[in-house]
C-alpha positions as CSV (number, residue, x, y, z in Angstrom):
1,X,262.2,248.4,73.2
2,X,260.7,245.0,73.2
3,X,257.0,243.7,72.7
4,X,255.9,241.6,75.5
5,X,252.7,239.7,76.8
6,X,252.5,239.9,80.5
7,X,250.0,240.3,83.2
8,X,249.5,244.0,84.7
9,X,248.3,245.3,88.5
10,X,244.9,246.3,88.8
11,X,244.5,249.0,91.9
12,X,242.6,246.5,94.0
13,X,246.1,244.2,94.3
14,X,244.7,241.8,91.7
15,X,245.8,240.8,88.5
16,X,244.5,241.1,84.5
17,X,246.4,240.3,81.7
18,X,246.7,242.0,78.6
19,X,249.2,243.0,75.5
20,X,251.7,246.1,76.9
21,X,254.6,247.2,75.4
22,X,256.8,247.1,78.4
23,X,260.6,247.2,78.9
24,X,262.7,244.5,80.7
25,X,263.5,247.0,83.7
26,X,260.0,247.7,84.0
27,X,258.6,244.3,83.8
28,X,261.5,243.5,86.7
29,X,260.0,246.3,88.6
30,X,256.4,245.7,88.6
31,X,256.9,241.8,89.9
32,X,259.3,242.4,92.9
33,X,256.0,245.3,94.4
34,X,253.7,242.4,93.3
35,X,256.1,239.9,95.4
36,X,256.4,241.8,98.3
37,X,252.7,243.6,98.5
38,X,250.9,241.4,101.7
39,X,248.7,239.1,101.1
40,X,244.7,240.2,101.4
41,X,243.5,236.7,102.5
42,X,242.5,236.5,106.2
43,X,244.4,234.2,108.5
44,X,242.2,231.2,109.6
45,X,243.7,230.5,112.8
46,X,243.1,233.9,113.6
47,X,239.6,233.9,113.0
48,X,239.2,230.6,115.0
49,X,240.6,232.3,117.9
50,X,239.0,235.4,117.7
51,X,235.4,233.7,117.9
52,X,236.4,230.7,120.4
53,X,237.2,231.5,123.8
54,X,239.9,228.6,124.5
55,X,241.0,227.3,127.6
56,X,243.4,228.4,129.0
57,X,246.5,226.4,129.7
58,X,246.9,226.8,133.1
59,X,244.0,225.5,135.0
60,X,243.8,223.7,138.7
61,X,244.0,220.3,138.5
62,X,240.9,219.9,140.2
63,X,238.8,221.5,137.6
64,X,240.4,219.7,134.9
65,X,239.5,216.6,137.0
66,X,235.9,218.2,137.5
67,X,235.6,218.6,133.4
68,X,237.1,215.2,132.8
69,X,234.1,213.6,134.9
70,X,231.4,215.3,133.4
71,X,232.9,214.8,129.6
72,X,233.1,210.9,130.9
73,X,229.2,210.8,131.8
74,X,228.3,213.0,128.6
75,X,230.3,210.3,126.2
76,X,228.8,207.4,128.3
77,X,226.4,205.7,126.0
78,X,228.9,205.9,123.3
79,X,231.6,204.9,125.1
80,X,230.2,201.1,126.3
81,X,228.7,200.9,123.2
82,X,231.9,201.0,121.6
83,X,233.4,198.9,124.9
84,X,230.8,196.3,123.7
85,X,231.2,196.3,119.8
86,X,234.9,195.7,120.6
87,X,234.5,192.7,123.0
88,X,232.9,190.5,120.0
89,X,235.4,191.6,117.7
90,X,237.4,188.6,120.0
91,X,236.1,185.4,119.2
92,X,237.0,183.6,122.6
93,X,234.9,185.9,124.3
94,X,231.5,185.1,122.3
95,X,230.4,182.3,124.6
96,X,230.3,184.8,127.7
97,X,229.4,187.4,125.7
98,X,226.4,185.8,124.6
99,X,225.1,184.5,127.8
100,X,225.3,188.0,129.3
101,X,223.4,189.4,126.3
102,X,220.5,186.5,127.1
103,X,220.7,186.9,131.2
104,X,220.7,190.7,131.0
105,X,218.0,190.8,128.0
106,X,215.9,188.5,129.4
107,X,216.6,187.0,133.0
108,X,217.6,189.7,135.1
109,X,214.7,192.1,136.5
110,X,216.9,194.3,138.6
111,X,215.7,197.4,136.8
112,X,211.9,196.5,137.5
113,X,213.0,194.8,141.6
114,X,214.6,197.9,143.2
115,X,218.5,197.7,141.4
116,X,221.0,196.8,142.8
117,X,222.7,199.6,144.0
118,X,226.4,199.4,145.6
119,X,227.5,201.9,147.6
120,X,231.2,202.5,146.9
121,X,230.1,203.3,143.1
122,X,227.6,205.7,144.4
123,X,230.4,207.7,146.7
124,X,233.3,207.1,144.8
125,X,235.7,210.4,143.7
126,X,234.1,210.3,139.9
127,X,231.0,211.5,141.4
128,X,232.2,214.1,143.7
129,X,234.2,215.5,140.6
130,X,231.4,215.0,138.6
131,X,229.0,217.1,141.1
132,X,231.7,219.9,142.0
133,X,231.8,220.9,138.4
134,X,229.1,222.9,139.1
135,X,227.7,222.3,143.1
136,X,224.5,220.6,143.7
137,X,223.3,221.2,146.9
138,X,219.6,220.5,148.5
139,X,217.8,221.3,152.3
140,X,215.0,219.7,153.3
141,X,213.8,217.4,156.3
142,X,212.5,214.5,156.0
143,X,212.0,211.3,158.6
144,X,212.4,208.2,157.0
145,X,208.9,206.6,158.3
146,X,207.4,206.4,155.3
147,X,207.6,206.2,151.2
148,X,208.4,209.2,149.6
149,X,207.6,210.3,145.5
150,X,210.3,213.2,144.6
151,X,208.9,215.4,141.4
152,X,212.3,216.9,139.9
153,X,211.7,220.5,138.1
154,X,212.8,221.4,135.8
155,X,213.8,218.8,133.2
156,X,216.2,220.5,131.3
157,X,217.3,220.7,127.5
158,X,219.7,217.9,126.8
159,X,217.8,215.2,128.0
160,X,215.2,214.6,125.3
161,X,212.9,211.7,126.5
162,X,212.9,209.2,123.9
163,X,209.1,207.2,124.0
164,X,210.4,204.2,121.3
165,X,214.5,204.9,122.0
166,X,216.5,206.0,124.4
167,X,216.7,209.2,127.4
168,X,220.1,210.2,126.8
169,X,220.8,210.6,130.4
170,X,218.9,212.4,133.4
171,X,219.0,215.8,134.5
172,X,223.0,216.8,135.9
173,X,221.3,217.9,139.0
174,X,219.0,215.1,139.5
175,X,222.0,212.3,138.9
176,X,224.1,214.4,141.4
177,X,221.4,214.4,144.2
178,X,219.6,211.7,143.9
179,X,221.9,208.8,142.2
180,X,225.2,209.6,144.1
181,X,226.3,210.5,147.2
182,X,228.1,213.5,146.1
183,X,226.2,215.9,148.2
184,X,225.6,213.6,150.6
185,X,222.0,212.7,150.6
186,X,222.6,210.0,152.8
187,X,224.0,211.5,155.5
188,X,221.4,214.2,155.3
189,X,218.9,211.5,155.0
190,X,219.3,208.9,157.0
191,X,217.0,205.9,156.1
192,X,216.0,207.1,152.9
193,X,216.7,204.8,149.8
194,X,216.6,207.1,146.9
195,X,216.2,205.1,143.3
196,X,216.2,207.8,140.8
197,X,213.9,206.6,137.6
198,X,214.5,206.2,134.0
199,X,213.3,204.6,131.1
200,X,212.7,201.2,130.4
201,X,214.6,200.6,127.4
202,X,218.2,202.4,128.8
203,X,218.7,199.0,130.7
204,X,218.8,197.3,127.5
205,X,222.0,198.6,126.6
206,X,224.9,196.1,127.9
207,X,227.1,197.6,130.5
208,X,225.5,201.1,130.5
209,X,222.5,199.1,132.1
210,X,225.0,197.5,134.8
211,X,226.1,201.1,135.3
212,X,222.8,202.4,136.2
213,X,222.0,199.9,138.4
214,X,225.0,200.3,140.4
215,X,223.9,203.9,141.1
216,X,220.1,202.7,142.2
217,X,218.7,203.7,138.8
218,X,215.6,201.5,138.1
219,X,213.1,202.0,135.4
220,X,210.5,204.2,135.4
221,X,207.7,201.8,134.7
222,X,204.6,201.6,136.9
223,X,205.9,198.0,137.5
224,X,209.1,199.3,139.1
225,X,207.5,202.0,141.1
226,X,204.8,199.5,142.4
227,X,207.8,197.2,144.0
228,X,210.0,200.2,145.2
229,X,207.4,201.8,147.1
230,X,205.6,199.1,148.7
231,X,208.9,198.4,150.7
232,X,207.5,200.3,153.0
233,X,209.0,203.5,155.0
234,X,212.2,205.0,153.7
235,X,211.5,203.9,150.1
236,X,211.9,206.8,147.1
237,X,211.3,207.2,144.2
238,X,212.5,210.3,141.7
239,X,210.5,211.1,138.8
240,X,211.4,213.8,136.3
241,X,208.0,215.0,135.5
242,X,208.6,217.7,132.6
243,X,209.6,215.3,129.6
244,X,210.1,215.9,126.5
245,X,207.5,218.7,126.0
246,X,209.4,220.7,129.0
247,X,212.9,220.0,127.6
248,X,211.8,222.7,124.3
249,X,211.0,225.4,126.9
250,X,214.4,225.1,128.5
251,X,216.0,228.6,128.2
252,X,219.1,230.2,130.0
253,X,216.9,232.6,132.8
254,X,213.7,230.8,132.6
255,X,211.4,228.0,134.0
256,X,208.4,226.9,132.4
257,X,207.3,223.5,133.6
258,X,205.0,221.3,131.7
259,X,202.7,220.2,135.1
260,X,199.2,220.7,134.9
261,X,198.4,217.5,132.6
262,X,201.1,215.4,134.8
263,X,198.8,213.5,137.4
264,X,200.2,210.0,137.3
265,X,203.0,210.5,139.6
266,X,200.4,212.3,142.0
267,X,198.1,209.3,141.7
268,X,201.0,206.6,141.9
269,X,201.8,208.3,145.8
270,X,198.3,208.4,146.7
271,X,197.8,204.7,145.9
272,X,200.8,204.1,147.9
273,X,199.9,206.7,151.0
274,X,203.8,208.0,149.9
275,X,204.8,211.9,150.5
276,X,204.9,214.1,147.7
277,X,208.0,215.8,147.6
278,X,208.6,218.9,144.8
279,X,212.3,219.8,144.2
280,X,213.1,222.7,142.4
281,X,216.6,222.8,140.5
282,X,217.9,226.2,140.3
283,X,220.5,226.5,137.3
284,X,219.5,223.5,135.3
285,X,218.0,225.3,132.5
286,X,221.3,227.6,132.2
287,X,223.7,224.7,131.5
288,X,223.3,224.7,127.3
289,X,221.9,227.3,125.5
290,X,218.6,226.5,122.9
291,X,218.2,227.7,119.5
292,X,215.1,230.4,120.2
293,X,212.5,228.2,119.4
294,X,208.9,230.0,121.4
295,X,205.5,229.0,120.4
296,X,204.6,230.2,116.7
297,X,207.8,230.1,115.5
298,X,209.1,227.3,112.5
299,X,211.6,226.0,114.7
300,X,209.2,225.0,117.3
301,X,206.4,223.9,115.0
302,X,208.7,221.2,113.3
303,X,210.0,220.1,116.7
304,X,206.6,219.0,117.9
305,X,206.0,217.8,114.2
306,X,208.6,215.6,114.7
307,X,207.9,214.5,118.1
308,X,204.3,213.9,117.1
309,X,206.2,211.6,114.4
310,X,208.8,209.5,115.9
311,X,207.6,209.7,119.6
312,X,210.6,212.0,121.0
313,X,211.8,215.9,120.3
314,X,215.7,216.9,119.5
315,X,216.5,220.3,121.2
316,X,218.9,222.4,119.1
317,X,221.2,223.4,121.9
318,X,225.0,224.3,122.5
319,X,227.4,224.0,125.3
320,X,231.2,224.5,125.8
321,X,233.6,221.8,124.6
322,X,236.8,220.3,126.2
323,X,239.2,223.0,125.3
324,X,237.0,226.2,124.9
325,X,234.2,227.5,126.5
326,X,231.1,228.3,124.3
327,X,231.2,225.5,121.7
328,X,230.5,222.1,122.1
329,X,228.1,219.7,123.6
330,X,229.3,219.6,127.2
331,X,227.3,221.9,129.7
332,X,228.4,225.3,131.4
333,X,230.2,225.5,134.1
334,X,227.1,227.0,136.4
335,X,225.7,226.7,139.5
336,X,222.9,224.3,139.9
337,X,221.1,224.2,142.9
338,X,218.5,221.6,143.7
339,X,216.1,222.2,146.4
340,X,214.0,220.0,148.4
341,X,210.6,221.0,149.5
342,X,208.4,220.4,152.2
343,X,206.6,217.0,152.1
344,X,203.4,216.6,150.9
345,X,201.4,214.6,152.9
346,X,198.6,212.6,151.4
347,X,195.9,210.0,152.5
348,X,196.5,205.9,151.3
349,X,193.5,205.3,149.0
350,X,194.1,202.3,146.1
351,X,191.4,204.7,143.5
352,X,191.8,207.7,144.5
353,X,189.0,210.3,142.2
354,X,190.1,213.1,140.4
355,X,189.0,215.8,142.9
356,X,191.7,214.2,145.1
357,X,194.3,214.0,142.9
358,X,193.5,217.7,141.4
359,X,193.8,219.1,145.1
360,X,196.9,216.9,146.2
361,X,198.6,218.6,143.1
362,X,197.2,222.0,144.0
363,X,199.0,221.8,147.1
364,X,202.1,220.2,144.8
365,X,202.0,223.4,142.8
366,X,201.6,225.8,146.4
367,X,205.0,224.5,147.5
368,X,206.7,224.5,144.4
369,X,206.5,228.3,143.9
370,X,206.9,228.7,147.9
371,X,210.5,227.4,147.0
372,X,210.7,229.3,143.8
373,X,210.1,232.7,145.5
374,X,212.0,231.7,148.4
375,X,215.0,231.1,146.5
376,X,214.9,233.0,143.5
377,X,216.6,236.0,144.5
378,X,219.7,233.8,145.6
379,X,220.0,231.3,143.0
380,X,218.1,232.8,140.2
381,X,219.8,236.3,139.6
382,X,220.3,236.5,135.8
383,X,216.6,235.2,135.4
384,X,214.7,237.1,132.6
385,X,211.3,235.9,134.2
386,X,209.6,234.2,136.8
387,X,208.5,230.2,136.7
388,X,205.6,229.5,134.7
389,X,203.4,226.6,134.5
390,X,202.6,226.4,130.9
391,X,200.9,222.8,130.5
């Protein structure tokens, strides 16, 4: 029998080495069970797919077409950045590029003059594929002989309004309805000129700024809103009043709305003798889901920290992606459901006091939860509580 150092089996499948005296046969035997014992460490692909839900790989057409619109929109910032960046990288191209940078930095006004909307862009097949990933719908009447202010509830998580920066985008169901004629607000409408509002600074992004335009988008300065609604009858604007301090109380089942301390956009339709118009959006809180962050906790606390800071908040919030369904940064595939309310009819006056504006907004408030109770048992289900008007 033979001395020899080798490494023995320890009961858990592992390994420890130490000085036996073992025989060759022996030795032999021991390493052929530790070859063919299974392996202990977890497959990772496994594990991927056991916490992913993927797509599947048969899927309509259509709803691939439906996801591809929305993924387009979500990536739209980035993607005519990048557009732009790669235009100077060709040096015949400065000279044009150039003088567009100058005329669309400094000449053109269109943001602050109405837009320039064109119609084919605003019913063109991207849009209906884009709205039909999850319907947007509305019902209202409204004659077109007069100016009309539309206050868009609720504002929603992704879009954190961005004071010194940039608004990523506007609400899903607000771009649908009021942007696009993918629900046909036109046709439902006739004579009403929607321009659905946005911050200054988005339109000084080349191309994304031409892109905005073409859809009626104009900026959301006071500027903008005097020359839209002094056109007279048929002119609208479409404010999304929440803002950023709304966007952290956007919650799956839920709608609190930041209103009380929002009076400008009641003021700006008195000045202008324009209809008040609430619209409630069923579903657009249920499109991401937010990192629990209520009043009190550490999450919220450095969110408003940070907002108090830099002049915008950053929701912590999650969607679906392109090939699975609950990870990523694209929204749910859910139901929104935007609703127009009865106009609100107020009295031209060019100062009106704060007793006037406090009871136009009274009756603001009155019609929003008319809707809100109207419709809740139809298009808010799954909610976990009724609309709250916490600001």
């Amino acid at each position: 029998m033979s001395r020899t150092e080798s490494s023995t089996i320890r009961p858990g499948g592992g390994l420890s080495t130490s000085s036996r005296t073992l025989s060759a046969g022996t030795l032999k035997d021991r390493l052929s069970k530790l070859a063919a014992a299974p392996l202990s460490v977890p497959n990772p692909v496994a594990a991927l797919q056991a916490n992913i839900d993927f797509v599947p790989a048969q899927i309509p057409r259509k709803r691939r077409l439906q996801m591809l619109a929305v993924a387009v929109w979500s990536c739209m910032i980035v993607i005519t950045s990048c557009a732009w960046l790669l235009l100077w990288s060709i040096p015949p191209l400065w000279p044009i590029l150039t003088v567009y940078f100058i005329w669309a930095r400094f000449i053109d006004n269109s943001p602050e003059r109405g837009g320039r909307s064109l119609n084919w862009w605003r019913s063109s097949r991207f849009w209906k594929y884009f709205a039909d990933y999850y319907p947007a719908s509305y019902e209202a009447e409204l004659p077109a002989d007069r100016p009309y202010v539309f206050g868009y509830h609720p504002h929603g998580s992704f879009y954190a309004t961005l004071r010194v920066n940039f608004e990523l985008t506007s609400p899903w169901g607000a771009l649908a309805t009021f942007a696009t004629e993918a629900t046909g607000f036109s046709a439902a409408f006739p004579g009403i000129k929607p321009h659905l509002l946005t911050l200054t600074t988005n339109f000084q992004m080349p191309f994304y700024r031409d892109i905005l335009l073409a859809l009626g988008v104009c900026s959301v300065s006071k500027r903008s809103c005097s020359n839209i609604l002094k056109a007279g009858a048929g002119s609208a604007i479409t404010i999304v009043v929440g803002g950023a301090a709304e966007s952290l109380s956007a919650h799956p089942g839920t709608a609190d709305l930041t209103l009380r301390k929002r009076l400008g956009f009641i003021k700006l339709a008195i000045q202008y003798g324009a209809d008040l118009v609430p619209v409630f959006s069923f579903g657009e809180n249920d499109i991401y889901q937010q990192m629990p962050n209520e009043k009190g906790t550490t999450v919220y606390a450095l969110q408003r920290k940070f907002q108090s800071m830099f002049g915008f908040t950053l929701p912590l919030f999650h969607g679906r992606g392109l090939l699975n369904y609950n990870l990523g940064l694209m929204p749910y595939r859910r139901q929104i459901v935007a609703v127009i309310g009865r106009p609100i009819h107020v009295q031209q006056c060019d100062k009106p006091s704060l007793d006037e504006v406090m009871r136009v907004q009274e009756k603001y408030i009155e019609e929003l939860l008319r809707i809100w109770n109207t419709y809740k048992d139809k298009f808010a289900k799954a909610r976990l509580r009724e609309l709250n008007i916490i600001d």
